[in-house]
C-alpha positions in Angstrom: 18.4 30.7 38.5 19.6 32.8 36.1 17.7 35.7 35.2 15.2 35.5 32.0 16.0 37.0 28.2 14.0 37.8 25.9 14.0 40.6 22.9 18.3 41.3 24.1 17.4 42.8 27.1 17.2 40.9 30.9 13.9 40.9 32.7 13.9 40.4 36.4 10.1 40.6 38.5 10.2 42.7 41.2 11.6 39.8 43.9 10.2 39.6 47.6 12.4 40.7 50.1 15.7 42.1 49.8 16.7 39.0 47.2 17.8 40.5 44.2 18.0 38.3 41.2 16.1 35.3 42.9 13.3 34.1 41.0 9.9 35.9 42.5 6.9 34.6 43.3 4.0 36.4 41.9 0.4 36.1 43.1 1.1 32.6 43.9 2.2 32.0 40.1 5.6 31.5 38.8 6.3 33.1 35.6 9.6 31.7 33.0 11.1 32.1 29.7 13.0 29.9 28.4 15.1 30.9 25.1 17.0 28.5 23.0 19.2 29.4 20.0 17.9 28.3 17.0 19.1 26.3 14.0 18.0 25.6 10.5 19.0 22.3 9.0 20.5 22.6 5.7 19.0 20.0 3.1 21.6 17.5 1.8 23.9 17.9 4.4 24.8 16.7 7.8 23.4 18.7 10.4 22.7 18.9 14.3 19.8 18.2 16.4 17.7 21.5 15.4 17.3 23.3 18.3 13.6 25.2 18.7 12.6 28.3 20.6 10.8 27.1 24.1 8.3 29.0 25.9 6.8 28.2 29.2 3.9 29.9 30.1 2.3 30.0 33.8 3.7 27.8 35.9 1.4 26.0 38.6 1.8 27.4 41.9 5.1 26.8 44.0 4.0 28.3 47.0 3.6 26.3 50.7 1.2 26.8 53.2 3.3 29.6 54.5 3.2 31.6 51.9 7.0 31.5 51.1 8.4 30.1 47.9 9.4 26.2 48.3 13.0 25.9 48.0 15.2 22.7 47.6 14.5 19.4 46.4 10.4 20.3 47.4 10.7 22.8 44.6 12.3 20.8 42.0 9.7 18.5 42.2 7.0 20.5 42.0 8.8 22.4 39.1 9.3 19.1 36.9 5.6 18.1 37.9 4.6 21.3 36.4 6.7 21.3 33.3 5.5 18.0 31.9 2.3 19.7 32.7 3.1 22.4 30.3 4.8 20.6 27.8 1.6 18.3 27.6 -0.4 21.4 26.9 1.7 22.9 24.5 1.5 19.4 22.7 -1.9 19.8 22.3 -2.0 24.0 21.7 0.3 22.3 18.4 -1.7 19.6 17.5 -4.6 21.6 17.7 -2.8 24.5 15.4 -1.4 21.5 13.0 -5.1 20.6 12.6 -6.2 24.0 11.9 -3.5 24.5 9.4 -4.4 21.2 7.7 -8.1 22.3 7.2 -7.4 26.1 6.3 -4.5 24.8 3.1 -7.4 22.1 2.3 -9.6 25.0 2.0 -6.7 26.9 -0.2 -6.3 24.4 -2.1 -10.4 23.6 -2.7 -10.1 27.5 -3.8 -6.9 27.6 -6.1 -8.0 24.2 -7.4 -11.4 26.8 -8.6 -9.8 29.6 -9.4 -7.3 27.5 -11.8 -10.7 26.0 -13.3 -11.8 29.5 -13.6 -8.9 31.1 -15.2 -9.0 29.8 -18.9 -9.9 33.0 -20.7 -7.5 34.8 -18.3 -4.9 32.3 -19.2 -5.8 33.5 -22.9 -5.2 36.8 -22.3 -2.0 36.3 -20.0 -0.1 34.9 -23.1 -1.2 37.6 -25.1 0.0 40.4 -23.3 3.4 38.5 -22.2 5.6 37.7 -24.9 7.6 34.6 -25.4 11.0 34.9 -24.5 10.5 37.2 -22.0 13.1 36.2 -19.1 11.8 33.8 -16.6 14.3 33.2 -13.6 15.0 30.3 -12.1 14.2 28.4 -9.0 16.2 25.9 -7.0 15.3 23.2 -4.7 17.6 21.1 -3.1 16.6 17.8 -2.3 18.0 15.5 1.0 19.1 12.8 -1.0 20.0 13.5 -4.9 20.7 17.8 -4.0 18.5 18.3 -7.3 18.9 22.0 -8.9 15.5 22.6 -11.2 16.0 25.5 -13.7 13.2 26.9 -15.7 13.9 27.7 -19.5 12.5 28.6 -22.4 10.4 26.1 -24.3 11.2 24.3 -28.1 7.4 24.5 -28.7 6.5 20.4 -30.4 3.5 20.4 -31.1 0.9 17.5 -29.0 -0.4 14.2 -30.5 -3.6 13.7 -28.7 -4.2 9.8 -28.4 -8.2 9.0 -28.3 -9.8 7.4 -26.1 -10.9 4.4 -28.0 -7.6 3.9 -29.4 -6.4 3.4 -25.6 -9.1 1.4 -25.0 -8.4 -1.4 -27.3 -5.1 -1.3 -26.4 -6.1 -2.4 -22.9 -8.3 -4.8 -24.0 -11.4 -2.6 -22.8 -12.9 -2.7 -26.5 -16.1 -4.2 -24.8 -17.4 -5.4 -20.8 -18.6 -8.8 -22.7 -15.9 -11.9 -20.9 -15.5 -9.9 -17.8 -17.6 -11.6 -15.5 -18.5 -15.2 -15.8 -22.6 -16.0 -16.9 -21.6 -19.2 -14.6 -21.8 -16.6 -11.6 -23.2 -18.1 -8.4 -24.1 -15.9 -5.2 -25.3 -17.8 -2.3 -27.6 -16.9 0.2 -28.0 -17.9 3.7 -30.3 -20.6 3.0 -28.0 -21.5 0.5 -29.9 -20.9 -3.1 -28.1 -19.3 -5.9 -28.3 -16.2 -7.1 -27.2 -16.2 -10.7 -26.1 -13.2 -13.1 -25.9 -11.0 -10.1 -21.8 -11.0 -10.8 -22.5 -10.2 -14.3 -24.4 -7.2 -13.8 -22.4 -5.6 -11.1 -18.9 -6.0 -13.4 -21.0 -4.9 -16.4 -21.5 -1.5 -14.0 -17.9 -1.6 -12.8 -16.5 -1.5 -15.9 -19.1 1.8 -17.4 -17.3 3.3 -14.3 -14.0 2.6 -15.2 -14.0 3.6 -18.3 -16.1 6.7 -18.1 -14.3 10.3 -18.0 -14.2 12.4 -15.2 -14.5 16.1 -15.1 -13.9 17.0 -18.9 -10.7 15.3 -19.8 -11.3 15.1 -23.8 -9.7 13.0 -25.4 -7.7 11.3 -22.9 -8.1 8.2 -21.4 -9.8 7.2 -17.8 -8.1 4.4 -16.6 -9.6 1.5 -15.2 -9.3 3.1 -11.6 -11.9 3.6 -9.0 -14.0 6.7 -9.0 -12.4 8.4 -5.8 -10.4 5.4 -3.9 -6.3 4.5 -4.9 -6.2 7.4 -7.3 -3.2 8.5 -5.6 -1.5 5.6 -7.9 0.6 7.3 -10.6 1.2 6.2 -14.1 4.6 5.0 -15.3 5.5 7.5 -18.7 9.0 6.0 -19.1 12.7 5.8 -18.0 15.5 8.4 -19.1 18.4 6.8 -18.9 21.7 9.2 -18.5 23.0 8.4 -22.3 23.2 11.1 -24.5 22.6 8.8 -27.7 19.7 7.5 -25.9 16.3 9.2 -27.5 13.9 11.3 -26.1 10.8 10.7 -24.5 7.4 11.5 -25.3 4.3 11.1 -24.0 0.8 12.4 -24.3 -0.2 13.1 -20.9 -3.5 11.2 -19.6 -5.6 12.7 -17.2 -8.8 12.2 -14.8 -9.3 15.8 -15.5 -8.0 18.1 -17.9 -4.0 17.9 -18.0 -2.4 20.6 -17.7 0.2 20.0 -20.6 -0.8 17.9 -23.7 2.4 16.2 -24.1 5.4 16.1 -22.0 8.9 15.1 -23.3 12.2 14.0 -21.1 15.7 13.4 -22.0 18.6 12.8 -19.5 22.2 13.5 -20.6 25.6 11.8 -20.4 26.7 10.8 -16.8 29.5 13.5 -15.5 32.6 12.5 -13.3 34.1 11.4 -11.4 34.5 14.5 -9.7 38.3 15.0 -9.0 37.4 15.9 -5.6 35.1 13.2 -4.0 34.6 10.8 -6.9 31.1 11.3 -7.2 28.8 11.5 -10.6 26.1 14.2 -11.8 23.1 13.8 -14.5 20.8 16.4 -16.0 17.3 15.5 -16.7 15.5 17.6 -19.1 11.6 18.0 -19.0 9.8 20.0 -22.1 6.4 21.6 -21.8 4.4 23.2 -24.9 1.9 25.9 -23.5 -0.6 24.9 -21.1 -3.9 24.0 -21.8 -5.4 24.6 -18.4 -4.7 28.8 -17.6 -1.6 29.6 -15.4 -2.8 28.4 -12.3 -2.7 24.6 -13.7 -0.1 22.1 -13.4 1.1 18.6 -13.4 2.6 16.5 -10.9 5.3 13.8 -11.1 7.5 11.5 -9.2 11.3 10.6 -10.5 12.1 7.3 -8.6 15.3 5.4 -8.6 15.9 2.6 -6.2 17.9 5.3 -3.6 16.2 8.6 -4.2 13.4 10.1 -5.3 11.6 14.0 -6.0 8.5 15.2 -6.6 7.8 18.2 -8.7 5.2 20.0 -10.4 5.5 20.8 -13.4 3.6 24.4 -14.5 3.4 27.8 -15.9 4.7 28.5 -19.7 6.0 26.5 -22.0 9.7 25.5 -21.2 12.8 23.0 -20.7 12.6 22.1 -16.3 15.8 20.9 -15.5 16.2 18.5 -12.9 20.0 17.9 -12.0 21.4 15.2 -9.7 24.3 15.5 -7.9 26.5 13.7 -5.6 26.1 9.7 -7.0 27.8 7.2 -6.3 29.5 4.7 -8.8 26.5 2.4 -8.2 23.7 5.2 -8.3 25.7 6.0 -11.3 25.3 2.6 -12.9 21.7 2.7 -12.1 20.9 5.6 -14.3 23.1 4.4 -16.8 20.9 0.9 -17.2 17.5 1.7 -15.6 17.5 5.8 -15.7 15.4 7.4 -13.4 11.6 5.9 -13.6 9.2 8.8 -14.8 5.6 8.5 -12.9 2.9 11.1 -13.3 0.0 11.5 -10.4 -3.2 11.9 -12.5 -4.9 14.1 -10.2 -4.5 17.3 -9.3 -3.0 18.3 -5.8 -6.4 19.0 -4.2 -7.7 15.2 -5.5 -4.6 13.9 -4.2 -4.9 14.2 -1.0 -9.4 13.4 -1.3 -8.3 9.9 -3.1 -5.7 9.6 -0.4 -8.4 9.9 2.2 -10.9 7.9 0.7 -8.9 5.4 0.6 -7.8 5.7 3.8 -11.3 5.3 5.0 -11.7 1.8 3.6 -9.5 0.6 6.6 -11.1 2.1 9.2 -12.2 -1.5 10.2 -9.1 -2.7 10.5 -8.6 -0.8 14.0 -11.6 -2.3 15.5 -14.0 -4.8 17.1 -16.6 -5.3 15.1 -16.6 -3.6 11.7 -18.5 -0.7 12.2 -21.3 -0.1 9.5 -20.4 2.5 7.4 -17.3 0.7 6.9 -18.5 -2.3 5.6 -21.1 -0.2 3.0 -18.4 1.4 2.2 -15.9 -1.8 1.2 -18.8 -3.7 0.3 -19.8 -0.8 -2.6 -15.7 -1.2 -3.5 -16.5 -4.3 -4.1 -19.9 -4.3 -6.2 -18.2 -1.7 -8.2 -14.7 -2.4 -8.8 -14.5 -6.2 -8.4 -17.8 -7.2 -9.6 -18.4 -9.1 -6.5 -22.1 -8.2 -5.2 -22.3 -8.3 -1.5 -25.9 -7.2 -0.5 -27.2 -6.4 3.5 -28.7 -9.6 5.1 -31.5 -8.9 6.7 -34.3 -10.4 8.4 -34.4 -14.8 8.8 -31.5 -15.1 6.2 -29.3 -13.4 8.3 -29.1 -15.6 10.8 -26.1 -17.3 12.2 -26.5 -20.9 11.2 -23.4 -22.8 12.7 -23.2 -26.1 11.3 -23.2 -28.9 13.9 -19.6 -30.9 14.1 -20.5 -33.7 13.3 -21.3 -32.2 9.7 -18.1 -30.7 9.9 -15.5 -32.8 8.2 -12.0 -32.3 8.2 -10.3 -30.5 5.1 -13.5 -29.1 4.5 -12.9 -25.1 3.5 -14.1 -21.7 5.1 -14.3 -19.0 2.8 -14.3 -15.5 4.9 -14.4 -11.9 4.0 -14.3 -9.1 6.5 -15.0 -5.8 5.3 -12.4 -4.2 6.9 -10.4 -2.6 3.5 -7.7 -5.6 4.4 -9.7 -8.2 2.6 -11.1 -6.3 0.3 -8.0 -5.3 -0.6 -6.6 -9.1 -1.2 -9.7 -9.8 -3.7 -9.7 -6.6 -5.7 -6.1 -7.6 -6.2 -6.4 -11.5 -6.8 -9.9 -11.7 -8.3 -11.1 -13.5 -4.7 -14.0 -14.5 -3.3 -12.4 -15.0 0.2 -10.0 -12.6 1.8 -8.9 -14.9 4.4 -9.0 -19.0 4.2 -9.4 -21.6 7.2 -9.8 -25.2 6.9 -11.4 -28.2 9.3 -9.1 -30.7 11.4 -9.9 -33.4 14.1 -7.0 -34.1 16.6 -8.4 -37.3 18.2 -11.4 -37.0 17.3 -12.0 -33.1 18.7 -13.1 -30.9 16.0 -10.6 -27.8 15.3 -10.2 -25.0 12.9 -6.6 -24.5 12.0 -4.9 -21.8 9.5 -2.1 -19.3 9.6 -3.1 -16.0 11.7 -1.9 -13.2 12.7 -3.1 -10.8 15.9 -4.4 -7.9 15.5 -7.5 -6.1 17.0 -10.2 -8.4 16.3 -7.8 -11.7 16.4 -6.2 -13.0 19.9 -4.0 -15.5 18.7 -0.8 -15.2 16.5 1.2 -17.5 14.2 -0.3 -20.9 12.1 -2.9 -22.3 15.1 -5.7 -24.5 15.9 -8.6 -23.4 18.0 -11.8 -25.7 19.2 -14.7 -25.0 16.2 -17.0 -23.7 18.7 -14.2 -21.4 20.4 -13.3 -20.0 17.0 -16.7 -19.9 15.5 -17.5 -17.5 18.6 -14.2 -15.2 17.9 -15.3 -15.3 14.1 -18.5 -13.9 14.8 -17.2 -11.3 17.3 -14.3 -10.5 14.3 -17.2 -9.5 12.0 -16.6 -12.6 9.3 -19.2 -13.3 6.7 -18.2 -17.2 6.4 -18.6 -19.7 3.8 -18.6 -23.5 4.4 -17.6 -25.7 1.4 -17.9 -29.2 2.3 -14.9 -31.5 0.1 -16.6 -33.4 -2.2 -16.8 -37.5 -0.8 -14.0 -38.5 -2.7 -11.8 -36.1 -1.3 -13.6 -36.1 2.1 -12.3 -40.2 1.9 -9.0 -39.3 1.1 -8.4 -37.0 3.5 -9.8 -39.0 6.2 -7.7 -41.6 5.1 -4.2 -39.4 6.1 -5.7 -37.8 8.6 -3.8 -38.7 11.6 -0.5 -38.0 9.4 -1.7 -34.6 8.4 -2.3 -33.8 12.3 1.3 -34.9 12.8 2.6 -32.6 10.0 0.7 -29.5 11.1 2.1 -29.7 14.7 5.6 -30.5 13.4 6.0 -28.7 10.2 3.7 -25.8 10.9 2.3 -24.5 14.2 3.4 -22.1 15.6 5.2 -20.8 12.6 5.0 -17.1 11.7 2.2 -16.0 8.8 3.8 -16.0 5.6 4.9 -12.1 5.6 8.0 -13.0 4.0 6.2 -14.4 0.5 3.2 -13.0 0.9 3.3 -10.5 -1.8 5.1 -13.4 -4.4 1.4 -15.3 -3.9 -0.2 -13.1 -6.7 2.5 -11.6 -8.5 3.1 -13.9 -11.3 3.3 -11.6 -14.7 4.0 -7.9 -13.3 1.7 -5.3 -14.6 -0.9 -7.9 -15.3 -1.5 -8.5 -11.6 -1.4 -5.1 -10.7 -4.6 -2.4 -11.2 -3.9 0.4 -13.8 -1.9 2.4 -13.7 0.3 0.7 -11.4 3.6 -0.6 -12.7 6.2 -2.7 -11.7 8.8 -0.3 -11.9 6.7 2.0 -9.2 6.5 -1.3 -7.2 10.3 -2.0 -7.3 11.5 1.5 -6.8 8.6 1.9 -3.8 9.7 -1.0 -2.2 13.5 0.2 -1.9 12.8 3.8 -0.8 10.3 2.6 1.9 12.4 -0.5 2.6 14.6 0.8 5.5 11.6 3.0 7.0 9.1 0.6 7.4 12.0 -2.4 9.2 12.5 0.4 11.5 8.7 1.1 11.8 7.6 -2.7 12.6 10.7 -3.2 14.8 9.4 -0.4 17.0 5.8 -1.5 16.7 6.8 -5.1 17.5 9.8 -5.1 19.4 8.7 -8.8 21.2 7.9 -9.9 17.7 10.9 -9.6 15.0 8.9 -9.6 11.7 10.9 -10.3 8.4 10.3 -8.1 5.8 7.7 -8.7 3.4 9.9 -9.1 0.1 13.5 -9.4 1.0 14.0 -12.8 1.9 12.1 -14.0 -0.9 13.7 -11.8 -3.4 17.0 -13.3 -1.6 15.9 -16.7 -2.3 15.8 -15.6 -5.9 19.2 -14.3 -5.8 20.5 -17.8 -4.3 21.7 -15.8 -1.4 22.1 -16.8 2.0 19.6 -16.3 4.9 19.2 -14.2 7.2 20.9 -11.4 5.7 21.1 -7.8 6.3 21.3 -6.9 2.7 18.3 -4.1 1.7 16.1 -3.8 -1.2 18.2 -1.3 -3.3 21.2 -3.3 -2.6 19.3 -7.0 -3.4 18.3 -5.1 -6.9 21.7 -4.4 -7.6 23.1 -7.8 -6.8 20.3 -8.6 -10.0 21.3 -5.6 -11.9 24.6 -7.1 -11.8 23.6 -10.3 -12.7 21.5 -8.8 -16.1 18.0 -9.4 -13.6 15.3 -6.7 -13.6 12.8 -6.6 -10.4 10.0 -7.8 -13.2 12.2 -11.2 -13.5 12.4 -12.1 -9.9 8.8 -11.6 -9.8 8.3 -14.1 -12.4 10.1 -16.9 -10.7 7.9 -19.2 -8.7 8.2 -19.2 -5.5 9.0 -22.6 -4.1 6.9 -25.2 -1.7 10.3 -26.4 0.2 11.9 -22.7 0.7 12.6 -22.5 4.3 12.9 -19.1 5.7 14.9 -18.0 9.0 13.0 -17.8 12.3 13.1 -15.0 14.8 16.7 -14.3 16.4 14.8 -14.4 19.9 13.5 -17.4 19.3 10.1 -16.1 19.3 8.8 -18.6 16.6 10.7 -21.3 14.7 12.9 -21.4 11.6 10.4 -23.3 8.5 8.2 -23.2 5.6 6.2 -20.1 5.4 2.5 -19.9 4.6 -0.3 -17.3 4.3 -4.1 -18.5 5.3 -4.3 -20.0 1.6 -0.9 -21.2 0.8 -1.3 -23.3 4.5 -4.9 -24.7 3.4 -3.6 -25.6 0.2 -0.7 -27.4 1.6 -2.4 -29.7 3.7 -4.5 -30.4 0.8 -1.2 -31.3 -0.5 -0.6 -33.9 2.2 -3.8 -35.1 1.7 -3.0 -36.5 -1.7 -5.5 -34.4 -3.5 -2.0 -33.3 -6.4 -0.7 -36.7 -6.5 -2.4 -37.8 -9.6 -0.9 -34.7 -11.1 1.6 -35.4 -14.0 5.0 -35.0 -12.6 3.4 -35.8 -8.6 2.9 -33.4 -6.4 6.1 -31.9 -6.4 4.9 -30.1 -9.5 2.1 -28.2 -7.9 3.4 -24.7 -5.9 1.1 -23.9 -3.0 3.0 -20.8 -2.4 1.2 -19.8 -6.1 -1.9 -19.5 -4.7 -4.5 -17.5 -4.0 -7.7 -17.7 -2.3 -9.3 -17.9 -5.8 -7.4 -20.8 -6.8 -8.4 -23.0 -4.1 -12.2 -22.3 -4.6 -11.6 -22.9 -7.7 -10.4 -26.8 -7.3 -12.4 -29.3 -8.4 -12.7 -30.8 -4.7 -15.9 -29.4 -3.2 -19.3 -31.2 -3.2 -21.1 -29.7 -5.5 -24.9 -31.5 -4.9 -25.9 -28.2 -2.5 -24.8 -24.9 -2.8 -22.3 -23.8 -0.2 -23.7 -22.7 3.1 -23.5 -19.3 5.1 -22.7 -19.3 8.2 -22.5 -16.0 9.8 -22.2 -12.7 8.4 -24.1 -9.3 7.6 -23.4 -9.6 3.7 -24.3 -12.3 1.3 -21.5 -14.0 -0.4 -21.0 -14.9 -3.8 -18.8 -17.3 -5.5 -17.6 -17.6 -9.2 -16.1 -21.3 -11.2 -16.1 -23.2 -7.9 -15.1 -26.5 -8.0 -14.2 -26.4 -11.7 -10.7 -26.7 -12.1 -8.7 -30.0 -12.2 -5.2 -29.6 -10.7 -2.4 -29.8 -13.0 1.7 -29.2 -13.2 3.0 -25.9 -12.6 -0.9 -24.2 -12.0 -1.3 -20.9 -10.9 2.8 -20.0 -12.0 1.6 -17.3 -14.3 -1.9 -15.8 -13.5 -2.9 -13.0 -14.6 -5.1 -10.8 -12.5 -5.4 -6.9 -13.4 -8.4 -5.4 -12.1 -11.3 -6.0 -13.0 -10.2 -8.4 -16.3 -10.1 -11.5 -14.3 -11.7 -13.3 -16.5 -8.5 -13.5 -18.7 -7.1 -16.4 -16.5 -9.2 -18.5 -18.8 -7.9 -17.6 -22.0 -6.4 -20.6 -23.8 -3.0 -18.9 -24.4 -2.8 -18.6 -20.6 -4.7 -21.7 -19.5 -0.9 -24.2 -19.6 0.2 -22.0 -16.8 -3.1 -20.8 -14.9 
């Protein structure tokens, strides 16, 4: 072995015996260092695996009974033995330092985040004493995939035009709570009496949150966001396209706190190039700042998205022009920021908020990892819901809380199971489709056994993957065990008749047509977004969704593939924004490039999303044959479709043909008129009371549910007349 370096100088331990230069054993202990060159890789550029400094501390002992040092292949074992040994601890010595570090910059920034609100009157003083034009540098950050160069300059000093609040406010539509929540609100206990206006109220709350300002921010808006959770979401300010005739931007910058800046403006230049040398184009984007309002310590953070890159930067100290500069595009990028510019976005929190929103949000799906829901999970997702969503789910307690498992023979089939687990997943679905169920199962007899079919997936509370049937009393036993608060909604007798009538036809479809197909990942997303922004909670955008879902596009294929390598799953808007296109499937093609086959064809992202998605679109099954090429279904879209085969749609005008179950939402099938509506729907299990809102009120009718809107928490607005021909 060759002798040890470190510091430029060789270190040999005094060896036993005559040995020279052999490697000595040292109280039983062997001691090495081990000292790599090391590289830095260069942003933007191609580099080599980095190479790190290694050092191995005490090595377990290599000594045999005899007290000589083992030699040969004895040795070598022993030595690798011992080294994954170290490595493992030095995994955890850096784990445990990464942890350390995380808390001590949270701490840094919980004091900076003070000190800036601290520093106004020295913030006063600091641009007295420093004058204007006094020379500021520059700074330079180089970014992986645009090589962006900021320079700092001096400022052109416009002076801010505050927008008030209740000017914003009527914009939105927030003018007043009153049509929010429906006065027709029903919540259902156990027993199965109604509970009515307790929807009314808890919107009525939800929206004196939402609209209430945080932490001082004037005059600027609060947007209808939660108080702590998904305030990570930035707001869209506009796109700056690389034209120099194009005008300038301006925005008055909107806050959950004080902004730092009262206004902002942008302005991108010409496009340069081709460069003579490679071909490639450059753009200049141009931020102005007036002086901020916040001391020197404040700052603002934004985003600047296209569908192939993206940078973060905040934006601080005295007024100036921040020059971002993009390098290195391709004729295609190029185009891109010629039609669509780069897509402004700007994070309404401060850094230290960040990452708490990011965290508290993060907390909401804590449930998702386990077997039951634990406790403070569901508080916490069931207080997301009261506050946000208007949905009141209170504790059960006592005889109501029963589980009450109706017997099968009152079970009949096509009747519907509304469930909501509080696990931040479903919660998630009916904040963002104005739910009462985050998950939809409906009854089916095959020869006369009793089963509960839907579209699945597995997970850590579920067995059982793909569309499936399970016996009732089997699944009612993995439901309960799953943490479901479940709703039965018996079909009304008409419907109960007509169903009964096709039954034995609707068990052949669903074992032909549907089991063992995978859940509907593939138009999952296309179930609720009908309009764009309208289906999305301020201040998300449909830009930030379009540019997000290229950027993260080829991470998260890789992700899934190496978190299901058995199970190939699609990806969750490709195929359908291929279907779109009128491209063929499978395809390899990626979200950036699927947005510039539209691009090329005068189609924005907003415009695929408003085309319906289609009952008799068949997407490709897995290349490993682990489930079947076919028709693709989440839990609701599958209920609703055999619904469908039931005949319930074919008194629509235009048949059934003109009714898209891949338009639905859990919502929208609670909302058909085809329960019994004599009793109030029943509990069955569950910790939390559910609640349910226009059930059984809607006749079905051409093209329904095309066009919904469904912003947070303004569902109501599905039943304006204006909207009603296509909702």
């Amino acid at each position: 072995r060759a002798p040890s370096r470190h510091g430029g100088a060789t270190r040999r331990h005094g060896a036993r015996g005559t040995g020279e230069g052999k490697e000595a054993c040292v109280g039983g202990w062997r001691w090495g260092f081990r000292e790599a060159s090391a590289t830095r890789a260069v942003r933007g550029a191609r580099s080599t695996r980095p190479r790190a400094l290694s050092l191995f501390g005490c090595l377990p002992r290599s000594r045999g009974q005899g007290g000589e040092c083992l030699e040969g292949p004895a040795r070598q074992a022993r030595d690798a033995m011992a080294l994954r040994v170290a490595r493992g601890r030095a995994a955890q010595a850096v784990l445990t330092c990464a942890l350390v570090l995380a808390l001590v910059a949270a701490h840094a920034c919980a004091a900076l985040g003070t000190l800036g609100d601290e520093a106004g009157a020295l913030g006063e003083r600091w641009r007295e004493v420093e004058p204007r034009d006094a020379p500021r540098g520059k700074r330079v950050w180089r970014h992986d995939a645009a090589r962006a160069t900021l320079v700092r300059d001096l400022d052109a000093g416009l002076p801010p035009e505050p927008l008030p609040l209740a000017e914003y406010a009527r914009a939105l539509g927030f003018a007043s709570a009153s049509g929010v929540a429906s006065a027709q609100a029903v919540g259902v206990h156990a027993a199965g009496g109604p509970r009515v206006g307790a929807a009314t109220t808890a919107a009525a709350a939800a929206m004196r949150r939402l609209l209430a300002t945080d932490g001082g921010g004037g005059e600027h808006e609060a947007l209808p966001m939660p108080a702590e959770e998904w305030r990570m979401i930035p707001e869209f300010v506009g796109s700056a396209r690389a034209d120099a005739a194009a005008p300038a931007l301006r925005w008055n910058v909107s806050s959950y706190r004080t902004p730092c800046y009262s206004w902002t403006a942008a302005r991108m230049g010409a496009l340069e190039g081709p460069a003579a040398e490679d071909g490639t184009y450059s753009a200049t984007l141009t931020l102005e700042t007036p002086e901020p309002t916040g001391g020197p310590l404040c700052g603002d953070w934004y985003a600047m998205l296209t569908t192939t890159g993206w940078h973060v930067e905040r934006l601080g100290g005295r007024a100036g022009a921040h020059t971002v500069r993009w390098e290195g595009l391709s004729a295609s990028e190029a185009d891109e920021l010629r039609q669509d510019g780069v897509r402004l976005f700007h994070f309404q929190e401060d850094a230290r908020h960040l990452v708490s929103a990011t965290f508290e949000t993060l907390l909401l799906f804590v449930g998702v990892l386990t077997q039951p829901v634990d406790s403070g999970t569901a508080a916490r997702n069931a207080a997301f819901l009261r506050d946000y969503v208007g949905i009141d789910m209170r504790p059960r307690a006592g005889e109501a809380a029963r589980t009450r498992v109706p017997a099968e023979a009152d079970v009949q089939s096509g009747d519907y199971f509304c469930i909501v687990r509080l696990d931040g997943l479903d919660p998630l679905i009916m904040w963002g489709t104005g739910s009462y169920c985050g998950h939809s199962v409906m009854a089916l007899r095959f020869g006369g056994e009793l089963y509960i079919v839907e579209s699945q997936t597995k997970s850590n509370y579920w067995p059982t993957n793909f569309v499936q049937r399970t016996p009732y009393a089997q699944w009612m036993a993995q439901a309960q065990a799953a943490s479901y608060n479940v709703l039965h909604l018996r079909l009304s007798a008409s419907h109960a008749k007509l169903f009964a009538q096709r039954e034995g036809r609707i068990a052949e479809v669903f074992a032909n047509e549907h089991e063992g197909r995978l859940y509907g990942y593939v138009n999952m997303l296309f179930t609720f977004l009908d309009l764009g922004n309208e289906n999305l909670p301020s201040p998300a955008d449909w830009r930030l969704v379009a540019c997000g879902f290229a950027l993260i596009d080829p991470l998260l294929d890789r992700a899934i593939a190496r978190a299901s390598p058995d199970l190939p799953i699609p990806s969750l808007w490709n195929s359908a924004l291929s279907k779109r296109l009128g491209l063929q499937l499978p395809n390899d093609l990626e979200t950036a490039a699927l947005l510039k086959v539209a691009r090329e064809r005068n189609l924005t992202f907003l415009d695929l999303v408003r085309m319906p998605e289609q009952d008799d679109w068949e997407y490709p099954g897995a290349p490993n044959g682990a489930y079947p090429a076919g028709l693709a279904s989440v839990c609701d879209t599958f209920v609703c479709r055999m619904w469908k085969e039931a005949g319930f749609f074919d008194g629509v005008e235009g048949g059934a043909s003109s009714v898209q179950c891949t338009e639905f939402t859990p919502v929208d099938l609670t909302e058909l008129a085809v329960f019994d509506t004599s009793a109030e729907p029943k509990q069955v299990m569950g910790d939390y009371e559910m609640m349910l809102r226009h059930w059984s009120e809607v006749e079905p009718f051409a093209h329904m549910r095309e066009r919904c809107p469904s912003k947070p928490p303004l569902y109501e607005r599905r039943f304006e007349p204006h909207v009603q021909a296509t909702c």
